[in-house]
N, C-alpha and C positions, 0 to 999 in steps of 0.2 A: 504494500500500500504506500502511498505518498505520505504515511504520517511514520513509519519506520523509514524513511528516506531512500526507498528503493529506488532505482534509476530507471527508466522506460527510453526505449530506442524508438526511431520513428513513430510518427503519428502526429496529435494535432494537439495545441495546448486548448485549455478551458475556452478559451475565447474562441475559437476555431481556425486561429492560424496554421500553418504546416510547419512541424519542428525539422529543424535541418540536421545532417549528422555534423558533430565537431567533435572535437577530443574529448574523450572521456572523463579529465580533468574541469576540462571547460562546460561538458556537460553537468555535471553533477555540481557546478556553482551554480551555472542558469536553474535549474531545477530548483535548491535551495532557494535562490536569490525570488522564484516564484511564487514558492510555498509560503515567505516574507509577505510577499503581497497581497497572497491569498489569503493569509489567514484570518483575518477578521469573519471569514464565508465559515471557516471550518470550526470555529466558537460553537459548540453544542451548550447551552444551560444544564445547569446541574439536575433540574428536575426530569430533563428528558434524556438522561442516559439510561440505556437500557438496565434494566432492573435486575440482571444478574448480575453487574457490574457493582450494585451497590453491598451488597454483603461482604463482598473482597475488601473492600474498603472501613466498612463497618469491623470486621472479625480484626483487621490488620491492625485498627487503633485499640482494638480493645486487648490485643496481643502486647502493643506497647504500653498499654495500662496495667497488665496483670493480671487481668480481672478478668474471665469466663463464667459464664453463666453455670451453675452447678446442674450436673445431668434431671436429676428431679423437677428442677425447677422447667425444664424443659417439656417433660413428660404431662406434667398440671397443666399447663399452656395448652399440649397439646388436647389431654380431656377436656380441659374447659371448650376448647373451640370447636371440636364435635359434639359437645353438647351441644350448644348453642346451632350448629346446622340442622340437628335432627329435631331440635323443637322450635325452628325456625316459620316460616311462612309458606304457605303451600301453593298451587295454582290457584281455588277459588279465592285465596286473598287479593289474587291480580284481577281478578274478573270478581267483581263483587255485584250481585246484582241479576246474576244469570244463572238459572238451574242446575241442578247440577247433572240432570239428562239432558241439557242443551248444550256442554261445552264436550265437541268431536271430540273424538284420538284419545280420551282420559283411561289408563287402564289405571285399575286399584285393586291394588296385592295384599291380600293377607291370607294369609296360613297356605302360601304356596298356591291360592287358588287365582285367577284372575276373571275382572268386567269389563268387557268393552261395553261404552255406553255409545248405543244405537244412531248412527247417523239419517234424518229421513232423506230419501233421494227422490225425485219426479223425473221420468222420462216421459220427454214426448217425440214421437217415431214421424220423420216426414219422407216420403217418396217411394221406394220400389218394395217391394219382402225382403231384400235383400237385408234394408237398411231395420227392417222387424226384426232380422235372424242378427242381426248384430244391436239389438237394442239386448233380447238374450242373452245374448252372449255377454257383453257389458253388466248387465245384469248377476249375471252368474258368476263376474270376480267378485265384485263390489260387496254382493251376499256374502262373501266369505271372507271380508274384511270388517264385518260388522255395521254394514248399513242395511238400514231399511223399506222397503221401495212405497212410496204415499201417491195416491194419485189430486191429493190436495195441495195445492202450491203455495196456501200459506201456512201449512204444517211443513212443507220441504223445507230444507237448510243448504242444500241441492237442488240446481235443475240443471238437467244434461238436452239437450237438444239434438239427435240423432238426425243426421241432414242430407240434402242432396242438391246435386248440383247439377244436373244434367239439362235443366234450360234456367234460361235467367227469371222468370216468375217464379221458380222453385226455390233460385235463390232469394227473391225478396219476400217470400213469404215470410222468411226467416228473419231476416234483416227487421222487418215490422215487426217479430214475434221479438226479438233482442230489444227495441223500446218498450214494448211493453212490461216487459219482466227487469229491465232496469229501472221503469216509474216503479214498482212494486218494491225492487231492491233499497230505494232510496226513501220510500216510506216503511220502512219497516223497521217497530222500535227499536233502539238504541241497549233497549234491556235485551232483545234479542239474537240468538246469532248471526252477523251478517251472512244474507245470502251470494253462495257463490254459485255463478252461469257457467256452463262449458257448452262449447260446442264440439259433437263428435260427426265422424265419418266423413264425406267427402269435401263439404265448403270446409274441413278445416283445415284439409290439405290446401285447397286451392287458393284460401284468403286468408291464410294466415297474416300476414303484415295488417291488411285490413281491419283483420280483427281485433288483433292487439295492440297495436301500434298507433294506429291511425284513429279508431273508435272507440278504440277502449270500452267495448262494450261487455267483456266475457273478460274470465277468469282465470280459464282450462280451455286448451287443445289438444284434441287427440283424435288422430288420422285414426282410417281406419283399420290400421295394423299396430295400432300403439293401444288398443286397451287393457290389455295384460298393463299399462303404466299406469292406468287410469289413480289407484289409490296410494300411490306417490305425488303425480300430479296434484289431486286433490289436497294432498297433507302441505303439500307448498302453497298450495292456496288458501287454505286456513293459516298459514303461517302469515299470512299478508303480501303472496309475491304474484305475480302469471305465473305459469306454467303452460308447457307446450312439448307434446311429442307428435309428428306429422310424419315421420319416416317410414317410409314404403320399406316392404319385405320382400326379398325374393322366395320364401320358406314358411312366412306364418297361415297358417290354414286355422287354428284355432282346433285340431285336432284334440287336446288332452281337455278343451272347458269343456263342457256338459252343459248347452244353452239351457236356463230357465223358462222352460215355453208357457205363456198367459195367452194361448188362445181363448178366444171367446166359446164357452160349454164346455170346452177341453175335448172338441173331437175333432176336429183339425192340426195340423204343424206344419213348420219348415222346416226343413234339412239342409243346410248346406253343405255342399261336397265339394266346391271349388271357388275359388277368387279371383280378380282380376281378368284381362283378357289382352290377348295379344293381335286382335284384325285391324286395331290402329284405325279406322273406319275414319273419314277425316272430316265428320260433322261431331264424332264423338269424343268425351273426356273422361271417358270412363279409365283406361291405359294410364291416365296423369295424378287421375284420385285414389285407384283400388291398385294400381300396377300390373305386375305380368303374369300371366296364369300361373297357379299352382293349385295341384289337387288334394284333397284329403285323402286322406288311408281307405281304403277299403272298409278295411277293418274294425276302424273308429266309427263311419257310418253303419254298418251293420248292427253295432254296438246299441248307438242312440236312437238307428229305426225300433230296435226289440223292446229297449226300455218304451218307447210312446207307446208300442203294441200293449204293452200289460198295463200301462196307464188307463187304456180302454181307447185310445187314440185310433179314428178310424178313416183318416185320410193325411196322409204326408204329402209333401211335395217339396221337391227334390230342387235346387235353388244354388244361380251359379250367373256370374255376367255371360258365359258362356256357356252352358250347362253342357251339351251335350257332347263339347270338345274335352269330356273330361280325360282324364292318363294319370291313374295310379303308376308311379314308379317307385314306389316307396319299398318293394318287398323283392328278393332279388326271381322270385318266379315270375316275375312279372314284367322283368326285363326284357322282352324278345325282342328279335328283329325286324316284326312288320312294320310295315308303314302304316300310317295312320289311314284308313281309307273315307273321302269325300261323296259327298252327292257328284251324280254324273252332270259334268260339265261345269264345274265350280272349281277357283280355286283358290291360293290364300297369298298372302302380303310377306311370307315366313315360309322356311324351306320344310319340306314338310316331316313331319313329326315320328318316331319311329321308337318302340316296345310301348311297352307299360300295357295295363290293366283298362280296357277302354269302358263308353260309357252304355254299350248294353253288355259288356260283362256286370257293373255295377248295374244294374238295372235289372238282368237275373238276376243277379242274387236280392235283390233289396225285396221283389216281388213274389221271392219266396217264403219270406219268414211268417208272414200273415194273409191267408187268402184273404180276412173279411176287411181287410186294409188296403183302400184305393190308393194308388201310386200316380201323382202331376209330377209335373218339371217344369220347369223355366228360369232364366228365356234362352232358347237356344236360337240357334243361327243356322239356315239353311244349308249350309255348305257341310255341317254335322249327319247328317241323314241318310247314311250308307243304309241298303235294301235288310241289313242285320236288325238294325234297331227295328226300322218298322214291321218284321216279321215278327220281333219279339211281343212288340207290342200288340199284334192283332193275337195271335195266341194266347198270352196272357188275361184273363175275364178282370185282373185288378186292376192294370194299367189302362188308364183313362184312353178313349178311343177320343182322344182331342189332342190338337198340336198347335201349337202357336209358332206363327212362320212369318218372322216380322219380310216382308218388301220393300220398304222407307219408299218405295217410289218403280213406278210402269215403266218408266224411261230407260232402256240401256246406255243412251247418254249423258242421263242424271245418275245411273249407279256406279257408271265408272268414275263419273266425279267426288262420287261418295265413296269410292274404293268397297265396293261392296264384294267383288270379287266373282259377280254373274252378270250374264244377261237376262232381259228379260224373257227372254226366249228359252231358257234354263230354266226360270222359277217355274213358270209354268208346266216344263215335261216332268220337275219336281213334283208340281201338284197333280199331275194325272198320276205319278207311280206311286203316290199317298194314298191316293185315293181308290185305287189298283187293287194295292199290297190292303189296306184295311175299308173297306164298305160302311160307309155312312160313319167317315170320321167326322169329325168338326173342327173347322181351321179357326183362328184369329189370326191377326196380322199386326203390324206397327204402319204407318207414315206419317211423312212428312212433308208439308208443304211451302214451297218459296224455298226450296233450296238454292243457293250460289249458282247462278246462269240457266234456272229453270228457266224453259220458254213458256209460252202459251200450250204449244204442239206436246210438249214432254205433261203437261198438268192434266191434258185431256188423255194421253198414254195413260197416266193411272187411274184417271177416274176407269176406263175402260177394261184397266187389270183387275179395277174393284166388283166390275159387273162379272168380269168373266169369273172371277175367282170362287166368290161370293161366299164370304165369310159372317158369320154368326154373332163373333164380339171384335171391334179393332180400337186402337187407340190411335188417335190421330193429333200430330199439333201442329204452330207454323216454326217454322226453321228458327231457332235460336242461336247465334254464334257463341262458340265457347272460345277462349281463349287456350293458349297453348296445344289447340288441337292442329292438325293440318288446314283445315279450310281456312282456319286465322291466317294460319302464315303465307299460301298457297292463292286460296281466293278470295275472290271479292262477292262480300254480302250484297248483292246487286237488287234486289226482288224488295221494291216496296212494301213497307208494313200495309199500308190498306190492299196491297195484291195478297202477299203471304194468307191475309186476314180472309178475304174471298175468295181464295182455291182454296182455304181451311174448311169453309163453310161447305163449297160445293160439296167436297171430296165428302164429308159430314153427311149430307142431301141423298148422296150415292149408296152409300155405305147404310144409310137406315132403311132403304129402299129393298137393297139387294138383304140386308140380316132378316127383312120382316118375311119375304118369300121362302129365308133359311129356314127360319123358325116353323113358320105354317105349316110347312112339310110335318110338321112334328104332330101337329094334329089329330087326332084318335093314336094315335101311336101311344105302347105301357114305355114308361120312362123307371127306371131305377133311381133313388132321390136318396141322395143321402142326405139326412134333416139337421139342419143347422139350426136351432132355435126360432123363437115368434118373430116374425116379420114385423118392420118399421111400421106397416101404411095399417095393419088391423092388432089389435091382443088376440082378437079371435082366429088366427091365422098364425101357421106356420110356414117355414121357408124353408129350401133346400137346395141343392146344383144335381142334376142328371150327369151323367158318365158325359157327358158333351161339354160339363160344364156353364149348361142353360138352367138360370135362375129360376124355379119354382117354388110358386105358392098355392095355400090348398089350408082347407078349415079346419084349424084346432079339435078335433073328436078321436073318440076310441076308434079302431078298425080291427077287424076279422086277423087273426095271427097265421092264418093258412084257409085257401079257400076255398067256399062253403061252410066253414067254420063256424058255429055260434059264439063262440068266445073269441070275447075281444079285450085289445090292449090297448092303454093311451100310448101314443106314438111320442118319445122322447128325443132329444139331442143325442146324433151317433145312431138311430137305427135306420136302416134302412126302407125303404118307403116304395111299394110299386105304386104308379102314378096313372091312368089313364087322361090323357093331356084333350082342352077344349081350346080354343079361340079366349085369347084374350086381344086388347088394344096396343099395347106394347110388344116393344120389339124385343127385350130380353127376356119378359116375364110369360109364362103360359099359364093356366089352369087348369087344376086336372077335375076328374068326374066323378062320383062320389065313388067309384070303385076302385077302392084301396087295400092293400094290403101290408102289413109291417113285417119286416124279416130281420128276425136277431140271430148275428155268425150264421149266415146262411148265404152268405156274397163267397162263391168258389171259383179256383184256378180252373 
């Protein structure tokens, strides 16, 4: 150091001039002769010398006095000052004022045993099942950290907002929900624990800076491959700080949690078996929020299907941004050499894919464990649809005879701009061999309207895919740019909002036109209904979805348990329902005829 008068060869003095080399002699004057000048800088006060410096000093004079403290005297010292700690002041002395099942994180130890006192948390779930099966999942750490789930927000001490990002109304729905629970946060008394907001799942990937930086409106971030951090996060945020985990996985599936499933009657759930997606689709941001495929275990799924099974759970559904591209590689029999096989005439953005475990070997086996347990999936991608799956699925009496087969759009000029990876002239020989391979399936679909350089000609292309196709349920919006996707960088959002807005409508026009013709076909036709609890529009009315996944309703009464039968059963949530279906006014909803019957565990392979 410069204060033991070491020498330094080149370099730069304090001031930032360049020291030059000279004699050794003459160096080590200049240096002194600097240290002279400097030193008024190098004056520390005595109170700010580091504090193990002061005892050296202390012991040394008292050495020259003679005088040492006697060992005893020492030992007193030291009991008295551990007394004083352990009958010192506790947490509720800092917090006075607040319960003491209102202050988180408190454990309280006696006799070896310990309390965590209960944290309440509120979720509330915005956009796909996806974003369900990770509210779940989140759910399912938290539970095991000692919080407790409230669906009352002024009992919460927690609110998590489970998000999505996939058009921008999706996002601002959120953004309004964030002023609102910050008026809430900022009224709420002072005696109570302040409340802390997180935002989970994809806007927290996507808006992190925004969110904390900029608006400070949330507390917590956590992507959504950070939940496993979730009750660290939170413990920083009860300390008074942000917190933020937003780091995509190449590896987390969420395999080892055991989602907590709150369906509604408890005879439904989701499964998920895979995350992320790799078709890069260049209207889409899914790739930038959820990252790159990876599949669950086999194994794991099999696990959590059996457990819903004995719950009395009598419909799963199988839930993946890609579902049907799944690839167990996890187990090494599973590792073969095939290649991944596509639908005919499709193909992908990525070299293609080779061993693993695909998604109608999971799909056997998932279809085994329970005959009276209907098996959905979504959302898969057209280009997944080798003639395997859908044999399995016509075979199968549990796997639902419905496919949802998003198009985004009729145009082979608009799909190639959406990188979708077909023409249109592909989807369609798709849909004859769907249709081929299993007899009176039921499609859905996705589109979009006002995509980047739609014309006129390409808008009338899908309305026209919509007539031919003729699908039963679709979801349709107008093109929303998302940033960091390809179309941001690539194209130009060119398609007026009042256009997007009336090729929305049309396409809307079309689509209820061609579903109400789907449906009617249904008419005197028995439907199979699995019963989902009372319907909204009556009490006296029950609800349910047919194997097509077409919404029915039908009147709260006992029915016939086998028929001819004079004994009858009231029809519950979870049992099966044969339907004879009439004309209703609606295009989702039918009504059946009073010829009904209830079947319990009697749905077989």
């Amino acid at each position: 150091s410069l204060a033991s008068g070491t020498v330094y060869g080149k370099g730069l003095f304090l001031d930032g001039r360049a020291k030059v080399d000279v004699p050794g002699d003459t160096q080590r004057q200049i240096n002194m002769e600097s240290l002279r000048t400097l030193k008024p800088f190098f004056l520390i006060p005595q109170q700010w010398l580091p504090r193990r410096c002061i005892p050296h000093r202390y012991y040394c004079s008292k050495l020259a006095s003679g005088s040492v403290a006697p060992k005893k005297t020492k030992e007193a010292t030291l009991h008295k000052f551990k007394s004083q700690i352990s009958s010192g002041p506790s947490l509720q002395d800092f917090v006075r004022g607040v319960s003491d099942n209102k202050i988180p994180f408190v454990l309280e130890e006696k006799k070896n045993t310990k309390r965590l006192c209960l944290v309440p948390v509120c979720f509330e779930t915005y956009g796909c099942q996806m974003n369900v099966n990770d509210t779940e999942i989140a759910w399912s750490i938290l539970q095991k950290k000692g919080y407790q789930r409230t669906n009352d927000l002024n009992e919460a001490d927690v609110v998590l907002l489970v998000t999505c990002s996939i058009r921008e109304k999706a996002e601002q729905t959120i953004w309004n929900r964030l002023q609102q629970l910050t008026a809430m946060k900022r009224r709420r008394s002072k005696t109570c624990v302040p409340m802390k907001i997180g935002i989970l799942g994809c806007m927290a990937e996507r808006l992190k800076t925004e969110l904390l930086e900029r608006e400070k409106l949330v507390d917590v971030l956590a992507g959504p491959d950070a939940y496993r951090d979730l009750p660290r996060l939170l413990a920083v945020a009860h300390g008074g700080h942000q917190a933020s985990n937003v780091l995509l996985s190449l590896e987390e599936t969420y395999a080892d949690v055991m989602p907590v499933h709150v369906a509604s009657q408890g005879c439904s759930a989701f499964v998920s078996i895979m995350r992320g997606c790799d078709n890069m689709c260049s209207y889409c941001i899914v790739p930038f929020t959820r990252g790159r495929e990876r599949s669950r275990p086999v194994s794991s799924i099999l696990e959590e299907v059996r457990m819903l099974s004995d719950q009395g759970v009598r419909e799963v559904t199988l839930l993946g941004q890609n579902v049907n591209s799944y690839r167990d590689t996890s187990e090494e029999q599973s590792c073969s050499s095939n290649l991944t096989q596509l639908s005919r005439g499709f193909r992908t953005v990525y070299r293609t894919k080779q061993g693993g475990l695909r998604f109608a070997d999971l799909l056997d086996q998932v279809s085994c464990i329970d005959p009276n347990m209907r098996i959905r999936f979504t959302s898969p991608h057209p280009k997944d649809f080798p003639d395997e799956v859908l044999q399995l699925i016509e075979e199968r009496a549990n796997i639902c005879k419905q496919i949802h087969l998003p198009a985004q759009s009729g145009s082979s000029q608009v799909l190639k701009a959406m990188r979708r990876g077909y023409t249109r002239e592909a989807y369609l020989d798709l849909v004859e061999n769907i249709r081929r391979i299993i007899p009176g399936v039921s499609l859905s679909s996705d589109f979009i309207s006002g995509f980047c350089g739609e014309t006129e000609d390409d808008h009338h292309q899908t309305l026209s895919l919509i007539r031919e196709v003729g699908y039963n349920v679709g979801f349709l919006f107008a093109y929303s740019m998302r940033n960091k996707t390809h179309a941001f960088h690539k194209l130009q959002d060119d398609v007026p909002a009042e256009v997007k807005q009336r090729r929305l409508q049309e396409c809307i026009s079309v689509f209820r036109e061609e579903a109400l013709k789907v449906n009617a076909s249904l008419i005197g036709s028995t439907q199979l209904v699995l019963v989902e609890g009372e319907s909204k529009r009556s009490a006296s009315d029950l609800c349910g979805r047919s194997d097509g996944n077409v919404k029915v309703i039908f009147p709260k009464e006992d029915v016939a348990v086998q028929p001819a039968d004079v004994n009858t059963a009231p029809v519950s949530p979870g049992d099966y329902v044969l339907v004879k279906v009439r004309v209703d006014h609606s295009v989702k909803i039918v009504r059946p005829h009073e010829n009904m019957r209830v079947l319990k565990d009697s749905h077989s392979c």
